[in-house]
C-alpha atoms as one frame of an Amber mdcrd trajectory, in Angstrom:
protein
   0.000   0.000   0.000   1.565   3.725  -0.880   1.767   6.344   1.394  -1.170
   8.095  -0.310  -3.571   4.936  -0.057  -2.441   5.038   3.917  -3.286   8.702
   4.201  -6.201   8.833   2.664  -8.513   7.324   5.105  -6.813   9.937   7.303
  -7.657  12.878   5.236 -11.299  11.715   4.964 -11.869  11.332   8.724 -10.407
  15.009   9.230 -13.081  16.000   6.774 -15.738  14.310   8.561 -14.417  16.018
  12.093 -14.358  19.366  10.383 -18.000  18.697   9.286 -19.023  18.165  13.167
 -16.756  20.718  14.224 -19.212  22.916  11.729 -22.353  21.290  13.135 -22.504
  19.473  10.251 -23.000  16.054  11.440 -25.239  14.917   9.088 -22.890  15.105
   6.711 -20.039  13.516   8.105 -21.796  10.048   9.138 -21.611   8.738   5.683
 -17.980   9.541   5.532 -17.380   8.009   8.625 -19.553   4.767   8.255 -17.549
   4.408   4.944 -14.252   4.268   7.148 -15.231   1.799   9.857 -16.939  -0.311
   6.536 -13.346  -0.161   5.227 -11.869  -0.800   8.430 -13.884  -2.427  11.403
 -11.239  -1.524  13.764 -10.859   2.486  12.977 -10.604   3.268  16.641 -10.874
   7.111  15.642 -13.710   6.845  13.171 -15.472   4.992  15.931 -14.933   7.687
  18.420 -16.085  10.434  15.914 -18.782   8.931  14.691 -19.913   8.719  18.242
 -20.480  12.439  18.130 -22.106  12.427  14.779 -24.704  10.111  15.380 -27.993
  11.677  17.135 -29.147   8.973  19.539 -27.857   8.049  23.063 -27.993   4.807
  21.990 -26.273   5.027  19.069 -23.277   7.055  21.035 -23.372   4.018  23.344
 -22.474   1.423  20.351 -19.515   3.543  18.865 -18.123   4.214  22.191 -18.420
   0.344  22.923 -16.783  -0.232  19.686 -13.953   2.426  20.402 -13.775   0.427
  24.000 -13.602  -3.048  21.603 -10.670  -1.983  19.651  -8.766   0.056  23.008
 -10.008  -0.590  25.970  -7.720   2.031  27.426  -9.295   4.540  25.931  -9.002
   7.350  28.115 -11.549   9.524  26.125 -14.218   6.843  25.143 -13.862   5.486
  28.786 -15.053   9.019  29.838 -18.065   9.774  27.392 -19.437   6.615  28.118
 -19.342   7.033  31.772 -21.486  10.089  31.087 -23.505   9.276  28.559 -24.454
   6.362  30.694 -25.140   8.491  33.821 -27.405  10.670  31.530 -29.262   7.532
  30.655 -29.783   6.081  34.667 -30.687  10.213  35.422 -33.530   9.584  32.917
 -34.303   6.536  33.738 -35.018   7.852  37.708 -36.859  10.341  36.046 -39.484
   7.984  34.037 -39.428   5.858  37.625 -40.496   8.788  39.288 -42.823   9.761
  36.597 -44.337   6.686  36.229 -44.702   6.275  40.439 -47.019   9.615  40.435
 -48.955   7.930  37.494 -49.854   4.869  39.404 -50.526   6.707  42.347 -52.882
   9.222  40.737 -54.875   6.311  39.186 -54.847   4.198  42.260 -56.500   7.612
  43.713 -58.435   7.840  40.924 -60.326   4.697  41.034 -60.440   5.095  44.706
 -62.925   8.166  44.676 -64.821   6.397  41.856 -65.279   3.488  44.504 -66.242
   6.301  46.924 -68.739   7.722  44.813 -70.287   4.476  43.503 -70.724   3.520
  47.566 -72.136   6.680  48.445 -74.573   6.797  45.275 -75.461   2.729  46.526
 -75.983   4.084  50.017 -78.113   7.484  49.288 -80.207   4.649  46.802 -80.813
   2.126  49.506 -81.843   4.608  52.064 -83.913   6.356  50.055 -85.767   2.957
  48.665 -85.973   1.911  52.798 -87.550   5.184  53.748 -91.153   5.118  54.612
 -93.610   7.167  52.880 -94.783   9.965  55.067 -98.822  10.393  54.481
């Protein structure tokens, strides 16, 4: 392989990090899913395209893949300690969320119950009451 054949996968991943450095991620996910199809085991391309992509989950694979390939990776090590305490922060948050759901229908179907026993006992009493003359 030449020096230029070498490079050039080099050259194209500094485009695709100038494209996110221009918020222009979009743009620079096909680059970069061309250089990890070219080479599974891009460590960089993997770590960029991390960036690039727009789901957590997403993130989460690349940075797995960057951990795959390097598991010292000081910088992959890092984003996917946050990324994954951004993910256990939301999921307390849907915990909680879903908590104050089941609690308002539990009170919910408790006044119902409340309502239906009053209506039964306003009925009966009325049907036992005798008829004044």
């Amino acid at each position: 392989m030449t020096d230029a054949e070498q490079s050039a996968p080099i050259h194209r991943l500094l485009d695709a990090i100038e494209l996110i450095q221009a918020s222009r991620k979009a743009e620079a996910v096909p680059i970069l899913r061309q250089l990890i199809g070219e080479n599974n085991n891009f460590e960089e391309a993997w770590l960029w395209m991390s960036v690039a992509v727009e789901s957590l989950d997403q993130s989460l694979i690349c940075l797995d893949n960057v951990l795959r390939i390097n598991p010292h990776n000081e910088t992959a090590l890092r984003a996917l300690l946050r990324l994954r305490e951004i993910e256990l922060a939301s999921e307390r948050k849907r915990a909680r969320l879903r908590s104050s759901r089941d609690t308002a229908l539990t009170t919910f179907w408790l006044l119902i119950l409340v309502i239906l026993v009053a209506i039964f006992y306003t009925y009966s009493t009325f049907l036992h009451t005798p008829a004044v003359p």
